[in-house]
N, C-alpha and C positions, 0 to 999 in steps of 0.2 A: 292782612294780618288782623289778629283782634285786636278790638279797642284797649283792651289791659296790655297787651303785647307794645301797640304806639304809645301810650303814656305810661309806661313805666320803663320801655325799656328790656321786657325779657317775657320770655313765653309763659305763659299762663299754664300748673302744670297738674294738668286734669286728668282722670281718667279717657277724658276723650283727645287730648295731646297731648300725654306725656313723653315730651322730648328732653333727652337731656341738656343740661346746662350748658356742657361744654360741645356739642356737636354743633360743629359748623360745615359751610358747604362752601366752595373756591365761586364765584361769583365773577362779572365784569365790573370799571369801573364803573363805566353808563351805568348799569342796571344799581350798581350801590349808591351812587348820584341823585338817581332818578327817586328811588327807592328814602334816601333820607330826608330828599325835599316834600315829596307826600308825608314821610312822618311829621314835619315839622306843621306842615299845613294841617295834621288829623289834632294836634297838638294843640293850637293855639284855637282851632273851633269848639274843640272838648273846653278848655278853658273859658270860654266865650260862653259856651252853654250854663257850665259851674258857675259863673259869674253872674250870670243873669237868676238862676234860680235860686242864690242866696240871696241874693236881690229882692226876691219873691217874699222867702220867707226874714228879711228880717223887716220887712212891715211889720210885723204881726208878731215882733219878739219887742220887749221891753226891760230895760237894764235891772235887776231884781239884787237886791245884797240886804243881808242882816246886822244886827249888831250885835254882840252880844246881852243876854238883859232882856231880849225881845222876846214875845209872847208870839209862835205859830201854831199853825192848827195842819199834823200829820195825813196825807193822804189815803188814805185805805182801801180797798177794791172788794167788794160784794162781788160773791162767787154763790152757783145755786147747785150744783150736778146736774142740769139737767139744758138742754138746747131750746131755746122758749125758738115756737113756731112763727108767730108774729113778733117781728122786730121796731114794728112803728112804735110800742111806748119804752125805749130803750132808762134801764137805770140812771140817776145824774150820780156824778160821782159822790163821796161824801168823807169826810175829815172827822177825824176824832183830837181830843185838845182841849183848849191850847196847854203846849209844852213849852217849857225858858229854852233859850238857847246859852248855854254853858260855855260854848267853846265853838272858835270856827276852824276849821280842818281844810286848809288848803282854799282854792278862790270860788268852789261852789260845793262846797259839803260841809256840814254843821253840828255839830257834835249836841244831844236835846238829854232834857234830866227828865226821864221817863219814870213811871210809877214801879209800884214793885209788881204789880199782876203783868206789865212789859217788861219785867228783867232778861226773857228769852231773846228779846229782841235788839239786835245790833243798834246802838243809841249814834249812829253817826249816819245821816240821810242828807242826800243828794236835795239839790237846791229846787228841782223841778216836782219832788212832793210835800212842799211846807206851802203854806198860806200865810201869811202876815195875819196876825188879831192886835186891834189896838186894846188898848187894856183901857176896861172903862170901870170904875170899885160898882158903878150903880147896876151893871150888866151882870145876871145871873147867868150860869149856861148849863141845862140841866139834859147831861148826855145820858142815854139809855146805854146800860154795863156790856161789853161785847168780848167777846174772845176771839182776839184777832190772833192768828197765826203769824211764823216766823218771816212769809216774806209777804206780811202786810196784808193780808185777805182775810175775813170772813165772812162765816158763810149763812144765805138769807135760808129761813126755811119758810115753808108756806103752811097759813094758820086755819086760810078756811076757801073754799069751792065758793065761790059767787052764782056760776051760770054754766052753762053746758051749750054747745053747738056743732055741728057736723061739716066739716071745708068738705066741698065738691071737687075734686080734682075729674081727670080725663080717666081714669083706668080704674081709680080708685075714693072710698071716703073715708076721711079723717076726722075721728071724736077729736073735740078739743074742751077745754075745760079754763075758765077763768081766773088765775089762782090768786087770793089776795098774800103776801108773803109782809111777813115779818116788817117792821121800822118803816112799813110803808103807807100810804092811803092809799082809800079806793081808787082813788083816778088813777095810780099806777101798776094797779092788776093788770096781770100779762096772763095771755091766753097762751096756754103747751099741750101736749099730744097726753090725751088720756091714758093712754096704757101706761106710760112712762111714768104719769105721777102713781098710777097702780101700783105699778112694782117697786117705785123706791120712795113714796107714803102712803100706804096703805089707809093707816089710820082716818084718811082724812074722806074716804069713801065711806067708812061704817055707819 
């Protein structure tokens, strides 16, 4: 049987087995015997395995809670339209903020007093994208104005062509083009496929 089938207890109901619920088939008892001591054994190894891989990751997890009054800093996602070719100098994430936390909404959602250019924006986020800011009066923080959209993205555009180079493939060769984008420095220009920035920035070829 499938593994969803041993640990839950009922068939899994797929396009590729859809059986119904209540079909059953007369059986012996050896074979139903035999049959639930394997489940019990595919049971307790699945859990053994669960066990171990939470194991895994809660190294790597750390107990996180707000108060209200506290100062974080929202997570936001840079989004470009376009598939950048080389992926070795990948974006770091980056926060906009800090926001008070007003209200906590249950043991990991926080209810934040956003400005009015976010009033689109659902003011109740999940505890996995705030950041902690300690609040220092000597500490300016001067963020460049962004228009973020409704589920948290905006979007980078690119400001100017650096450099030009040709990837060699086996059948084929690819223009690529350097692009310096927006909120960013040079060291993190990413190289994309020149026709692509052709047809959706032209401008930046004239």
């Amino acid at each position: 049987m499938a593994p969803y089938e041993a640990l839950y207890g009922q068939k899994c109901r797929t396009p590729l087995c859809w059986n119904d619920i209540d079909e059953t088939r007369i059986i012996g008892p050896d074979l139903i015997q035999e049959t639930t001591d394997k489940i019990r054994i595919i049971r307790e190894k699945m859990r053994t395995a669960q066990s171990r891989q939470k194991s895994y990751a809660d190294l790597k997890r750390r107990p996180l809670e707000f108060q209200e009054g506290d100062s974080v800093f929202l997570k936001v996602s840079p989004t470009k339209g376009v598939v950048r070719f080389g992926k070795q100098r990948k974006l770091s994430p980056r926060y906009i903020g800090p926001f008070e936390i007003i209200e906590r909404v249950g043991d990991v959602a926080y209810r934040l007093l956003l400005p009015i250019e976010l009033s689109k924006i659902h003011d109740v986020f999940h505890i996995s994208v705030l950041k902690k800011y300690i609040s220092d009066p000597s500490h300016v923080i001067t963020i460049p104005p962004l228009q973020v959209r409704e589920d948290l993205s905006y979007e980078e555009l690119p400001i100017q062509i650096l450099d030009y180079k040709e990837k060699v493939l086996r059948n084929k060769t690819i223009s690529l083009v350097k692009v310096l984008w927006s909120r960013h420095e040079e060291t993190e220009a990413t190289w994309e496929v020149e026709q692509e920035m052709k047809d959706k920035y032209p401008h930046l070829f004239q």
